[in-house]
Jmol script that loads the backbone (N, CA, C; Angstrom):
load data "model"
ATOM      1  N   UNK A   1      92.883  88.302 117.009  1.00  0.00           N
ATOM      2  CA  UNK A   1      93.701  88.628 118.159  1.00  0.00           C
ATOM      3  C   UNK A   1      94.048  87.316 118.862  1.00  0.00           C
ATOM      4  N   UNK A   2      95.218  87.363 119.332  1.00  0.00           N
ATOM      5  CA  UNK A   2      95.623  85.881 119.924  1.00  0.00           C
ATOM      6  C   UNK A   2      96.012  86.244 121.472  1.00  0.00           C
ATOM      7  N   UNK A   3      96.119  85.256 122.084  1.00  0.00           N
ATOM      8  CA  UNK A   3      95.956  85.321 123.448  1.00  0.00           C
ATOM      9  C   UNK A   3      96.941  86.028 123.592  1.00  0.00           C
ATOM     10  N   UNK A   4      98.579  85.927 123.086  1.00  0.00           N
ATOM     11  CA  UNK A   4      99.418  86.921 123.860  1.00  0.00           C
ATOM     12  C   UNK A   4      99.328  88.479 123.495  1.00  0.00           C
ATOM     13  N   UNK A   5      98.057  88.792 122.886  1.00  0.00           N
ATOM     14  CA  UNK A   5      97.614  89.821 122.323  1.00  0.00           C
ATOM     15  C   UNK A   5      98.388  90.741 121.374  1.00  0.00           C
ATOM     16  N   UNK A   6      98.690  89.548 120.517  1.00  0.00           N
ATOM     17  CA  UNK A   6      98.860  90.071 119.244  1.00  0.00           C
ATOM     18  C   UNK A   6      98.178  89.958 118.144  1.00  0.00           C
ATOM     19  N   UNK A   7      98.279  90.212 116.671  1.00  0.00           N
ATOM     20  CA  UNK A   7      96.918  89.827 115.809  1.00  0.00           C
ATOM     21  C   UNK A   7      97.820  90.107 114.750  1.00  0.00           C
ATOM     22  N   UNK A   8      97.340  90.040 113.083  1.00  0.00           N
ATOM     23  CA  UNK A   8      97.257  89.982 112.289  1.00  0.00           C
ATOM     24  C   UNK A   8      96.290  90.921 111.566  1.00  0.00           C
ATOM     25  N   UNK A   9      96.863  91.887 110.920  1.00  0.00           N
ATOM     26  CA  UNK A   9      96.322  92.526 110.062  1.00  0.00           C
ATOM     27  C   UNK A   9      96.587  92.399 108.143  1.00  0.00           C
ATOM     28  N   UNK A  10      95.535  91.760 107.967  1.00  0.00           N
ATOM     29  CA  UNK A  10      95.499  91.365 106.511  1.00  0.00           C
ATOM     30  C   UNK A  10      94.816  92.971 105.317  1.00  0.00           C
ATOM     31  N   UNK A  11      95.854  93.619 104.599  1.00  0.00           N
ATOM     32  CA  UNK A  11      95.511  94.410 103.647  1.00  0.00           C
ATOM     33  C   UNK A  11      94.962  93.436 102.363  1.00  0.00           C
ATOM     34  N   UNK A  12      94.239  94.369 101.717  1.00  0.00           N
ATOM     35  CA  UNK A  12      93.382  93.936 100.535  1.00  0.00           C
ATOM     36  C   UNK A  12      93.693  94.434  99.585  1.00  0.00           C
ATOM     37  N   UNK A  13      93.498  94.120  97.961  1.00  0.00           N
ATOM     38  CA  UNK A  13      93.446  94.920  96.902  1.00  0.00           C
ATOM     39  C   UNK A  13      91.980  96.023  96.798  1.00  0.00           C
ATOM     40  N   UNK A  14      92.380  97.453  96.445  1.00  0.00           N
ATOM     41  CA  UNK A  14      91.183  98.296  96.420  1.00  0.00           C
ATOM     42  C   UNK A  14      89.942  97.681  95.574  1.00  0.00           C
ATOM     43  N   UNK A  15      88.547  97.923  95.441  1.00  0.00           N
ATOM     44  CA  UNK A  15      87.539  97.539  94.906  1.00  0.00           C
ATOM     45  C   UNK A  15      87.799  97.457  93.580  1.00  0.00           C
ATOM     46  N   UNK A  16      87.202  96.820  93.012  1.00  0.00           N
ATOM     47  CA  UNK A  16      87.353  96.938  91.647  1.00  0.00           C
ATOM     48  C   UNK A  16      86.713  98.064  90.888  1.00  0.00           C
ATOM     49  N   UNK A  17      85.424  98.291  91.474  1.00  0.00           N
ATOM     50  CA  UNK A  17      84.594  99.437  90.635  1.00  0.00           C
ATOM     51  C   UNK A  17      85.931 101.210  91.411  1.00  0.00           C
ATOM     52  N   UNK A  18      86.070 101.104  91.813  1.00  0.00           N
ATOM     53  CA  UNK A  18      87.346 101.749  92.037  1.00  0.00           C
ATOM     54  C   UNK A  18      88.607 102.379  91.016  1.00  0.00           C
ATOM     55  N   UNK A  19      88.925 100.967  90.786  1.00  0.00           N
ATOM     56  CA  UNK A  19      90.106 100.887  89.820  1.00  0.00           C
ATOM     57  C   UNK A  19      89.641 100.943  88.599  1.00  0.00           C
ATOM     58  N   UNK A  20      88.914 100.368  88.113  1.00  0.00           N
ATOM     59  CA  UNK A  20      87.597 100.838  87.079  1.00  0.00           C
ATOM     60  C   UNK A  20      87.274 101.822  86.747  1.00  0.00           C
ATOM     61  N   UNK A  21      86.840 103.075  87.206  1.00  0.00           N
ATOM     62  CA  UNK A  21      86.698 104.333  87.219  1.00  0.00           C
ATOM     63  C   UNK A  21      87.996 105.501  87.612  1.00  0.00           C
ATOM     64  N   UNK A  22      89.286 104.952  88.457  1.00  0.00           N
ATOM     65  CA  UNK A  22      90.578 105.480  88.386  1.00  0.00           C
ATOM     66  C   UNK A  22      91.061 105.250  86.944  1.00  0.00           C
ATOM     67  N   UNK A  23      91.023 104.030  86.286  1.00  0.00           N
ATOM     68  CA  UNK A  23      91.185 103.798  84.916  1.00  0.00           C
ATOM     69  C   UNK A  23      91.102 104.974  83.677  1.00  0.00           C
ATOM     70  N   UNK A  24      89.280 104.922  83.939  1.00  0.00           N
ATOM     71  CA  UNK A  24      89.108 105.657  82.376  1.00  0.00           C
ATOM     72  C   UNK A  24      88.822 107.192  83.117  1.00  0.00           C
ATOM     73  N   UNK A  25      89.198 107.755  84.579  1.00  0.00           N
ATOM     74  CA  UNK A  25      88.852 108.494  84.957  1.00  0.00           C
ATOM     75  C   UNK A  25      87.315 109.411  85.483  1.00  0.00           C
ATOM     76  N   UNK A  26      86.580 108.313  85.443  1.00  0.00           N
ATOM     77  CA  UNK A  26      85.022 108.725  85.537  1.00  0.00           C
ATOM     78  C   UNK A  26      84.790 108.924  87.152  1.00  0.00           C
ATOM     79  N   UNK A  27      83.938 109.783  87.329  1.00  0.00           N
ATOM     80  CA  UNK A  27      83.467 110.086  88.776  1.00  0.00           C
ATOM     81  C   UNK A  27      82.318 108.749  89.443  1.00  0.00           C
ATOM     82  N   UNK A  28      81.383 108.094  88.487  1.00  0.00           N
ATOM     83  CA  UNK A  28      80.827 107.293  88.717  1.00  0.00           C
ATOM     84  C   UNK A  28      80.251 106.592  87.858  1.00  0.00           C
ATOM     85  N   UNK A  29      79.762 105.422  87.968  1.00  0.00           N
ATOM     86  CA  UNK A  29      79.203 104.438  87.166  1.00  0.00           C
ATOM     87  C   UNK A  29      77.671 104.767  86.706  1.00  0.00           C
ATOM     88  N   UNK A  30      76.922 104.228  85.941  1.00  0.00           N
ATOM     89  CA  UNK A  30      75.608 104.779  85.423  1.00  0.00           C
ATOM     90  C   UNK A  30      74.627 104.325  86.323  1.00  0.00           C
ATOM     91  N   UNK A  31      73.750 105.089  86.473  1.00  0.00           N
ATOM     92  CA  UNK A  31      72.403 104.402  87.565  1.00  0.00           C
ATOM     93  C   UNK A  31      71.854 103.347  87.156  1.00  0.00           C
ATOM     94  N   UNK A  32      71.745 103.732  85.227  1.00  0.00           N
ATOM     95  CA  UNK A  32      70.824 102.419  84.636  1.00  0.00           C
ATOM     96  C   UNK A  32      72.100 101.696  83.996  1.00  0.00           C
ATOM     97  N   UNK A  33      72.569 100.626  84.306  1.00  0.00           N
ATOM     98  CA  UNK A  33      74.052 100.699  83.604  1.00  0.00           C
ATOM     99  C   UNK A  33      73.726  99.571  82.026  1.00  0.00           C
ATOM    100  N   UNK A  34      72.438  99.259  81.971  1.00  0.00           N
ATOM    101  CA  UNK A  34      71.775  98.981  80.234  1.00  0.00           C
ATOM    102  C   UNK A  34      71.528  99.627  79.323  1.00  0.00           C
ATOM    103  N   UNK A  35      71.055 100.821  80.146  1.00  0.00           N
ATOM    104  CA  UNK A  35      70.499 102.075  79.176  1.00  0.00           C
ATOM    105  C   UNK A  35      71.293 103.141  78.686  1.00  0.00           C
ATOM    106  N   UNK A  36      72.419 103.445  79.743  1.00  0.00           N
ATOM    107  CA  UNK A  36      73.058 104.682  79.702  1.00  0.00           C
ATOM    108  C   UNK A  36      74.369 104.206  80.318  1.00  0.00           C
ATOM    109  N   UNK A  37      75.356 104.324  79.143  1.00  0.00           N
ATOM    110  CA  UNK A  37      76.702 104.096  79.007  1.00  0.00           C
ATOM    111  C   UNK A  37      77.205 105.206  79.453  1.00  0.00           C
ATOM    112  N   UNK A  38      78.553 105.119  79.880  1.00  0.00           N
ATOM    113  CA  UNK A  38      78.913 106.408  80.841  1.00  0.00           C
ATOM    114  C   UNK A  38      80.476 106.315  80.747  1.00  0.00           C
ATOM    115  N   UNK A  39      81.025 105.375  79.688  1.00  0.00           N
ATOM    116  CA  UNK A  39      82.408 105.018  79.108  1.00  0.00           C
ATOM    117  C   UNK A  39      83.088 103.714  78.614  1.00  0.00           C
ATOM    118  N   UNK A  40      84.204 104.183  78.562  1.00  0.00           N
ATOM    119  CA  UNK A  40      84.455 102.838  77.550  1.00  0.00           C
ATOM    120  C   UNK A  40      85.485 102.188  78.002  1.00  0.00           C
ATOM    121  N   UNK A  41      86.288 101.285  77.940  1.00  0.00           N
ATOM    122  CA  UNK A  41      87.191 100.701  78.717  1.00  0.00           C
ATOM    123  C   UNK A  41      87.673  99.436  77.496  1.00  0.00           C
ATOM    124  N   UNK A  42      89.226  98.955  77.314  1.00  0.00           N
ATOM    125  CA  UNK A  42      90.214  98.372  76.660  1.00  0.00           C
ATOM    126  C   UNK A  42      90.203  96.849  77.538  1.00  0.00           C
ATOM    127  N   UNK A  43      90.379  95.860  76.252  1.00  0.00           N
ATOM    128  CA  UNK A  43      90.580  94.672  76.999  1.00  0.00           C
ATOM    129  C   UNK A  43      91.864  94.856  77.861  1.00  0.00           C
ATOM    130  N   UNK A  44      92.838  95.400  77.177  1.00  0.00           N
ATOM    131  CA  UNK A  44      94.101  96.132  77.718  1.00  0.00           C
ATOM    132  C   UNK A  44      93.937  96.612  79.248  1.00  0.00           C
ATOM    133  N   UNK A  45      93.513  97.547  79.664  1.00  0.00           N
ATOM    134  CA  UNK A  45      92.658  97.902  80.653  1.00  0.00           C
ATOM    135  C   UNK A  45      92.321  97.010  81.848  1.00  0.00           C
ATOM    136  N   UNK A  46      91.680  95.796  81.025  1.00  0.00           N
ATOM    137  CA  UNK A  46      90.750  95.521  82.209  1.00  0.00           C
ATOM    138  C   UNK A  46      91.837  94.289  82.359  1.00  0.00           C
ATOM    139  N   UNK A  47      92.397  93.789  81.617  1.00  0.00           N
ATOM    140  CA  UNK A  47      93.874  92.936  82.294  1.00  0.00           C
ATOM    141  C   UNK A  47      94.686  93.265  83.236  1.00  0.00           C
ATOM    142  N   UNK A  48      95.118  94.926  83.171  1.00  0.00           N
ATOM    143  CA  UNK A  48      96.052  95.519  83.585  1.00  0.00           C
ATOM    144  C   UNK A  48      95.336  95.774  85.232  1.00  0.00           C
ATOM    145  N   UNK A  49      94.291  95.370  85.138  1.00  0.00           N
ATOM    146  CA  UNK A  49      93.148  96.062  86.479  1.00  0.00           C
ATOM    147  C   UNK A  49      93.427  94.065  86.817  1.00  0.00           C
ATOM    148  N   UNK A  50      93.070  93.306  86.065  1.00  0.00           N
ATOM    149  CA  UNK A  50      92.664  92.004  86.352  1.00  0.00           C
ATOM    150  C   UNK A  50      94.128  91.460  87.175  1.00  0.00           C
ATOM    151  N   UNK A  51      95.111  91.806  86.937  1.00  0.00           N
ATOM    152  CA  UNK A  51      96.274  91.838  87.360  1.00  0.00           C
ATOM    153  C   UNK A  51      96.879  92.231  88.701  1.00  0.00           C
ATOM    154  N   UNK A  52      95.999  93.462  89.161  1.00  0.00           N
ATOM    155  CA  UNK A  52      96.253  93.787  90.493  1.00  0.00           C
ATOM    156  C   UNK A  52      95.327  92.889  91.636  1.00  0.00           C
ATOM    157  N   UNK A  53      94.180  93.193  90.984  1.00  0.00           N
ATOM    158  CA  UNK A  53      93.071  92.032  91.545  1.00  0.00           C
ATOM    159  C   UNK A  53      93.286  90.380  91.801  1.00  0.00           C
ATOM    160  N   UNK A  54      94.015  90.272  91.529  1.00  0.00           N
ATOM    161  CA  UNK A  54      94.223  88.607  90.966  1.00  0.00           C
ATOM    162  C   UNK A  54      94.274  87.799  91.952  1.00  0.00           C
ATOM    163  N   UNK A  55      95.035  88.134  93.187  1.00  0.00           N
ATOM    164  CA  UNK A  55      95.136  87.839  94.527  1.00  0.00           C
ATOM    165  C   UNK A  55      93.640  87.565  94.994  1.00  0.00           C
ATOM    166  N   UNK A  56      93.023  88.183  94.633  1.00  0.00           N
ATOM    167  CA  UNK A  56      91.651  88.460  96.050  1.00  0.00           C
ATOM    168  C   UNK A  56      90.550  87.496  94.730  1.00  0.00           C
ATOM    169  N   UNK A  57      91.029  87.544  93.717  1.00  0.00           N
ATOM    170  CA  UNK A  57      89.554  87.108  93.486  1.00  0.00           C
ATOM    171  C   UNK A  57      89.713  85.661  93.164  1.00  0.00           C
ATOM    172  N   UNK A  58      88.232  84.920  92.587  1.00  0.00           N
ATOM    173  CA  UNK A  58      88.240  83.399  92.665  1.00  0.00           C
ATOM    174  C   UNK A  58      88.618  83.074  91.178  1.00  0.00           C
ATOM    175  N   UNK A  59      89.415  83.295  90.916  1.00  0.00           N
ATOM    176  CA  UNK A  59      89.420  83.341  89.336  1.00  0.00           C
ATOM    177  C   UNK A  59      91.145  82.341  89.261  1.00  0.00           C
ATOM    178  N   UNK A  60      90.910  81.127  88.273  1.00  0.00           N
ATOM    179  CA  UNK A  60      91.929  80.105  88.395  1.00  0.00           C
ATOM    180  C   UNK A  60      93.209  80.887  87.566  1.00  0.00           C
ATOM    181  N   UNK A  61      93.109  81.496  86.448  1.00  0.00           N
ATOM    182  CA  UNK A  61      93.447  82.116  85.711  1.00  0.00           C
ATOM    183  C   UNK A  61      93.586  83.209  85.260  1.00  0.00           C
ATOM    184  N   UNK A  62      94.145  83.697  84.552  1.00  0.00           N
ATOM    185  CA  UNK A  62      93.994  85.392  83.770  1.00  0.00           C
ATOM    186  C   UNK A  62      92.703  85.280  83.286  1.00  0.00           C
ATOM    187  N   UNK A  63      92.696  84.422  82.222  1.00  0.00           N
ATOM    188  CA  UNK A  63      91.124  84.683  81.382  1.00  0.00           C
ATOM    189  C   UNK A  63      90.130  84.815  82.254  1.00  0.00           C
ATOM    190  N   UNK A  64      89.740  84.184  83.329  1.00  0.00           N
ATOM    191  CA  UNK A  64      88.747  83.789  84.088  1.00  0.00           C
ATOM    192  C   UNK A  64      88.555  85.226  85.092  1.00  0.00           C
ATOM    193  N   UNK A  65      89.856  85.656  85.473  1.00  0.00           N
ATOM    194  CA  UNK A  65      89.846  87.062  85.921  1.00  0.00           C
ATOM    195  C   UNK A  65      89.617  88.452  85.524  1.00  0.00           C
ATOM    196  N   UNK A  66      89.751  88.574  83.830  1.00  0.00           N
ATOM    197  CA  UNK A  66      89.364  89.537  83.122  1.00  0.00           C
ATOM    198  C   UNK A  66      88.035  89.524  82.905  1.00  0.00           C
ATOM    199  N   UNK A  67      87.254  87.807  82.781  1.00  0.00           N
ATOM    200  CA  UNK A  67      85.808  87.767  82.476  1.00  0.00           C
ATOM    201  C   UNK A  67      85.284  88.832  83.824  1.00  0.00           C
ATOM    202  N   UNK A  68      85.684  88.197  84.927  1.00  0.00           N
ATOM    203  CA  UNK A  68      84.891  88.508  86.280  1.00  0.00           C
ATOM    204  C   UNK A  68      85.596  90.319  86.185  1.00  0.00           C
ATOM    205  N   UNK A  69      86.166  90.825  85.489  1.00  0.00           N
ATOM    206  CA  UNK A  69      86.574  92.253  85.960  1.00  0.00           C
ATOM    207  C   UNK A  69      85.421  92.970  84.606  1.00  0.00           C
ATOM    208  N   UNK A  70      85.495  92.529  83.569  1.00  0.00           N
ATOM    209  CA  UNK A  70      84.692  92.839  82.629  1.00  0.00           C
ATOM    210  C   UNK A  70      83.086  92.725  82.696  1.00  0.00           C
ATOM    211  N   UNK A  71      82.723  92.022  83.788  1.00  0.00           N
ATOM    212  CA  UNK A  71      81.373  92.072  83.827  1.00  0.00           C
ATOM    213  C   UNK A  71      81.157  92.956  85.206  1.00  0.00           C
ATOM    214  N   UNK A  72      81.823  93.160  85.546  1.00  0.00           N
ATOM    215  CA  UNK A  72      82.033  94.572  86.717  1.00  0.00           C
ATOM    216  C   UNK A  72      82.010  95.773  86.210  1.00  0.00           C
ATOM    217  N   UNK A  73      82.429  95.838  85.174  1.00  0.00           N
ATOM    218  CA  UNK A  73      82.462  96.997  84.252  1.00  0.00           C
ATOM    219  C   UNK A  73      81.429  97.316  83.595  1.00  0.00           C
ATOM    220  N   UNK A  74      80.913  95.868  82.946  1.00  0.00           N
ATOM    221  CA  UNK A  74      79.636  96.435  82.767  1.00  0.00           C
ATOM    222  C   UNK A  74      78.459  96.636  83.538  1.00  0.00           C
ATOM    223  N   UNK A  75      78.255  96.027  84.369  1.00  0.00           N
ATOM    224  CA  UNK A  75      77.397  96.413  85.567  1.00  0.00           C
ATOM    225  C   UNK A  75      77.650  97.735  85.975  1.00  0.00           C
ATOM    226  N   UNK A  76      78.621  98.904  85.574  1.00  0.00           N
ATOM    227  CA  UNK A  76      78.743 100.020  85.763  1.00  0.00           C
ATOM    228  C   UNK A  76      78.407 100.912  84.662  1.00  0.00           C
ATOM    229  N   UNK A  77      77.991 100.318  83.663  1.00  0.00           N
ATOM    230  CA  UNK A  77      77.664 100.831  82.486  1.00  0.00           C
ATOM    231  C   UNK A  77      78.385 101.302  81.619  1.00  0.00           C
ATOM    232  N   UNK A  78      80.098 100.447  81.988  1.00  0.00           N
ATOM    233  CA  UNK A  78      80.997 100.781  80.613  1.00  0.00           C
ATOM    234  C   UNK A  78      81.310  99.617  79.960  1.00  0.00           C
ATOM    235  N   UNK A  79      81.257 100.363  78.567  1.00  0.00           N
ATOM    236  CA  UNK A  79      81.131  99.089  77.343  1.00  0.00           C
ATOM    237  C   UNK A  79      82.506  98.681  77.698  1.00  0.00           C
ATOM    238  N   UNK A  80      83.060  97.221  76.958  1.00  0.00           N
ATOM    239  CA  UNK A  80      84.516  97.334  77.089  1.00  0.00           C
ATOM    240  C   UNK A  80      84.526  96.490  75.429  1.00  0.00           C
ATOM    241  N   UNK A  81      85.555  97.421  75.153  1.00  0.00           N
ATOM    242  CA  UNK A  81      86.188  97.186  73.221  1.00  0.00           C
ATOM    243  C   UNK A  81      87.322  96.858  72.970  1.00  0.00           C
ATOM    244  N   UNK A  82      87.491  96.557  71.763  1.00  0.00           N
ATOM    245  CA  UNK A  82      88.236  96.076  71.554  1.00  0.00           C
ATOM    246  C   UNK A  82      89.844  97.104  71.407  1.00  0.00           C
TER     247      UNK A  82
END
end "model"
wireframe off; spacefill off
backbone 0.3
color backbone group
């Protein structure tokens, strides 16, 4: 807020575990996400997700942005294939 009381409102891209699960359509990610897989997900996929994200995250590149969306994925307990 600035003194002549105006401000700035900055929107975000939605979460990733979000778009992740809007993706392959799943209600939620696995509790144990090592043990118990709960879906599967396309490098295709996780570009097309890495793409909306791209803005918000620290990632110099595409590649560097699919790594960081792909290990989000799996921390939810979906494999991602080829």
């Amino acid at each position: 807020v600035y003194t002549d009381r105006t401000f700035d409102f900055i929107t975000k891209t939605p979460p990733t575990s979000y778009l992740i699960k809007k993706h392959i359509s799943l209600k939620k990610g696995s509790a144990r996400p090592h043990e118990d897989k709960v879906g599967k997900i396309t490098w295709q996929g996780i570009e097309e997700i890495a793409k909306i994200k791209m803005p918000d995250l620290s990632a110099i590149d595409m590649d560097q942005a699919r790594k960081i969306i792909a290990g989000s994925a799996r921390s939810m307990g979906i494999d991602v294939v080829d």
